[in-house]
N, C-alpha and C positions, 0 to 999 in steps of 0.2 A: 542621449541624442534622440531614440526615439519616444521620448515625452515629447519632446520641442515639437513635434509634426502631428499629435492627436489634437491640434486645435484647425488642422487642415480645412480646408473647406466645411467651418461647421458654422451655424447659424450663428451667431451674438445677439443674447437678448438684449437690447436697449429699447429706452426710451428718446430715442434721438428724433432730430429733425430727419434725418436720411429714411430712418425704420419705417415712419410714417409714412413717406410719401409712398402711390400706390406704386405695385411693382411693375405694372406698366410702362407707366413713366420713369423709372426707373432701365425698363429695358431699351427704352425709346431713345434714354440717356446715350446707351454706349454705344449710339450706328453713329450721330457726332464724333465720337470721339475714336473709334474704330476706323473712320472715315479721314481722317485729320493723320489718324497711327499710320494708313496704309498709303495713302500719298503723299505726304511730307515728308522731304528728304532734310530739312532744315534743320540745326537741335534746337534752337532759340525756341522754333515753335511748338516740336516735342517735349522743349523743356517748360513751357508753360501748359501743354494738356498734361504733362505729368503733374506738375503744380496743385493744377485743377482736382485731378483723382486723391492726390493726398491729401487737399481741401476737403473731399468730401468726406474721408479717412477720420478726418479730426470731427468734424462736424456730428458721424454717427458714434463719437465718442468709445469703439473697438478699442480695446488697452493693447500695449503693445505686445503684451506675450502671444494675444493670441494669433498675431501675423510676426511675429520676430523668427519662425522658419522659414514665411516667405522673403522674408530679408536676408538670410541667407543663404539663400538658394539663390536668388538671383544676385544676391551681389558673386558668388564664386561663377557663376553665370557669365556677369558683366567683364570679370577679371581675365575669362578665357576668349569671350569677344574681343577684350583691348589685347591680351598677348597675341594672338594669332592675326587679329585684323591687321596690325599694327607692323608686326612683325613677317607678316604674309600677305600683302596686302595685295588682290589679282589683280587689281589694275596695274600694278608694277612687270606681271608677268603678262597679260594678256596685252597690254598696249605697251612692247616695249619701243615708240616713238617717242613718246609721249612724254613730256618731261615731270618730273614731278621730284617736289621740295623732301631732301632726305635729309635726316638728321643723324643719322650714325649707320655707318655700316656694322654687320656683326658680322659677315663673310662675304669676303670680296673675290669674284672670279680668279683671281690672279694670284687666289691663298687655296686653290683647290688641290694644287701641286702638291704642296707641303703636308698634305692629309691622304695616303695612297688608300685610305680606305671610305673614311666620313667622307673626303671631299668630291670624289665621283657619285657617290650617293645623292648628296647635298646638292650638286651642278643638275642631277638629271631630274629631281623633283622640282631646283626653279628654273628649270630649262635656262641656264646658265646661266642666271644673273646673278647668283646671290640672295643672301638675305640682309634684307636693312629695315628702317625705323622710319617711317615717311611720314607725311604730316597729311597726306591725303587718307592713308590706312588708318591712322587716327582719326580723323572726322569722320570714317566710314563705319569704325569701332563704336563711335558715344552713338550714332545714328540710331546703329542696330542697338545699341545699348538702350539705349529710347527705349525705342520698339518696342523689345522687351518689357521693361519695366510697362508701359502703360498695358501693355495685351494681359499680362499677367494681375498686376495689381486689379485694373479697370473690370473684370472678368471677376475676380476673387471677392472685392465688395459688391457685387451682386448677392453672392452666395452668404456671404456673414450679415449682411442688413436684412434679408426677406426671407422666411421660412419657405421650406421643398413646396411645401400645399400650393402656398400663393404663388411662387413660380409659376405650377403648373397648372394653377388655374388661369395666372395672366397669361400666357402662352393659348391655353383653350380658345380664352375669349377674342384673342389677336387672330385665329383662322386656323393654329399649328393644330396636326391631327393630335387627336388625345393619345395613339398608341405612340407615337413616336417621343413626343413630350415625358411619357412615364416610363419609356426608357430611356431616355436622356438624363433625365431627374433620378431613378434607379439607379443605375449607373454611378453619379454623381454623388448621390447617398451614401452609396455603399463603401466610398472610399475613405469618409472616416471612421465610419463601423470597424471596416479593417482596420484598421491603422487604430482604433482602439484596441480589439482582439489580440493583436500584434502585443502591445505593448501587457496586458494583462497575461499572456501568453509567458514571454519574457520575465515578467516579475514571477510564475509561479515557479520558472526552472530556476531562478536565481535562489527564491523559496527553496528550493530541494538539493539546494546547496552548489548548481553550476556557474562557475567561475570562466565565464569566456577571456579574461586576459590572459588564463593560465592554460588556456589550452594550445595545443599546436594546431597545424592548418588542417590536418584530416578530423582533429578534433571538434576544430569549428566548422567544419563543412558539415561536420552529422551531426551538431547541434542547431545546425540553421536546417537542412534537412527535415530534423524531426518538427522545428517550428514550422516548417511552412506546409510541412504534410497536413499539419492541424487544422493550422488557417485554410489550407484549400478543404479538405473535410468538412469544417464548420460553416463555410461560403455555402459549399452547396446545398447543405441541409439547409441556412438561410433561404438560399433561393427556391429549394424545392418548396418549402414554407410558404415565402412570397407567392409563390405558382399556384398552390391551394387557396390561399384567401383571393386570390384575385377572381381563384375561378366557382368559387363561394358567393361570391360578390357579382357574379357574372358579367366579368369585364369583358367586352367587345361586345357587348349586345346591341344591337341596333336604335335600341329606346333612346332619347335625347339625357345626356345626365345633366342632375342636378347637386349644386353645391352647399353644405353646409354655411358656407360664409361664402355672401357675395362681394364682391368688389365693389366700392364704391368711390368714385372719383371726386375730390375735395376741390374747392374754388382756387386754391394753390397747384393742386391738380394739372387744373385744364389748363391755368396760365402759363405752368414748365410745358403740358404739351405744347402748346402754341407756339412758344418760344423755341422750343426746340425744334419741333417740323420748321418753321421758316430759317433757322441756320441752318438743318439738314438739307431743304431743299437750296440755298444761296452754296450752299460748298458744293453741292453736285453742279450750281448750275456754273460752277469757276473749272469744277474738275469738266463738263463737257466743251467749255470752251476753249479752255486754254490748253485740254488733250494733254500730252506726256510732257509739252512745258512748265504743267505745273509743280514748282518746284519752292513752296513756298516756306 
């Protein structure tokens, strides 16, 4: 299990069309579609910028292994969205005027009796109504289920199509202060390092012959213990590291910096920018007009 996850947030070298374009453009890419994620109540049209982001998925040619954690994480994700949305759904509790299409009860006010214990529990968590299966809590389920997937996925092919450098250089050259950017990118770095560490960690106890099935629970609690005393040990000797070359290097100094590799914006480039500033700017000018009915 944790093999599956050291492909985390890590770069993938390709040669794709995606790899290539700059990362500007690139970044430019997700305020559309960030923009679309956070006012669209609709799935149809969640369901086509999702579309969209798995287009791009196939395009920069990522194999599946190295996102098949982030598929399972959000599908158990999506799974606990549809149970509880569905099955819990507040607008059944907060508007109880309000009618709305149910599809099966699982507990009916009138079966609280019959339970001297779960059923007063159960009444005073849905302020007496019950729980049921409603077809509004489902459409409020895949909504959020959206969401998710595109914030997640949309966010993650940043990360596997553009090297940390080029982030943080496109970011510089966009206005973003440089200390902030190289902790953010920092940050961001560091968490497949870990999650490498992690797993090499692991293999060496396995090496020296620890058997975590066969252990009971205070056994595994001082085998997880003693892994994570490591991993936080070797964090910080990383970062003390980190904190000497930077100040080697003399990071924060006032002098203008200069970058090894500059950016250079291609005739495909400028035309995704273009294209995309004029739908950035047509969606904002629908979200200022149409205010909180847009509901598209």
């Amino acid at each position: 299990m944790i093999a599956l996850f050291r492909g985390f947030f890590h770069y993938v070298d390709k040669t794709s069309s995606v790899h290539r374009l700059d990362p500007r453009v690139k970044l430019l890419l997700l305020i559309p579609i960030f923009i679309l994620n956070i006012t669209s109540g609709n799935a149809v049209t969640l369901l086509t910028v999702f579309s969209f982001v798995i287009l791009l998925y196939i395009l920069s040619r990522i194999p599946y292994r190295r996102y098949k954690a982030l598929i399972m994480i959000t599908l158990l994700s999506s799974s606990s969205f549809f149970l509880f949305g569905t099955a819990f759904y507040f607008g059944f509790y907060t508007y109880p005027g309000r009618s709305f299409t149910i599809w099966l009860w699982i507990f009916r006010p009138e079966d609280a009796s019959s339970l001297s214990i779960l059923g007063p529990i159960i009444m005073g968590l849905t302020e007496g109504r019950g729980i049921v299966l409603c077809q509004e809590g489902f459409l409020w389920s895949l909504v959020t289920t959206m969401k998710f997937l595109i914030s997640v996925f949309g966010g993650n092919l940043l990360l596997m199509t553009t090297q940390p450098k080029e982030i943080l250089l496109a970011l510089n050259k966009l206005g973003v202060p440089l200390k902030l950017t190289f902790v953010a990118m920092t940050a961001i770095r560091f968490i497949p390092i870990t999650m490498e560490e992690w797993y090499v960690i692991m293999n060496a106890q396995r090496a020296r012959g620890l058997k975590f099935k066969r252990l009971d629970v205070k056994g595994t609690l001082s085998a997880l213990l003693a892994i994570l005393s490591t991993l936080i040990v070797n964090s910080i000797k990383r970062a003390r590291i980190l904190a000497l070359a930077m100040e080697t290097r003399a990071f924060g100094a006032n002098e203008k910096k200069v970058a090894f590799k500059e950016l250079k914006m291609t005739r495909l480039d400028i035309a995704l920018t273009i294209a995309i500033c004029v739908v950035t700017v047509f969606l904002l000018s629908l979200i200022i007009y149409f205010g909180a009915r847009l509901w598209f």
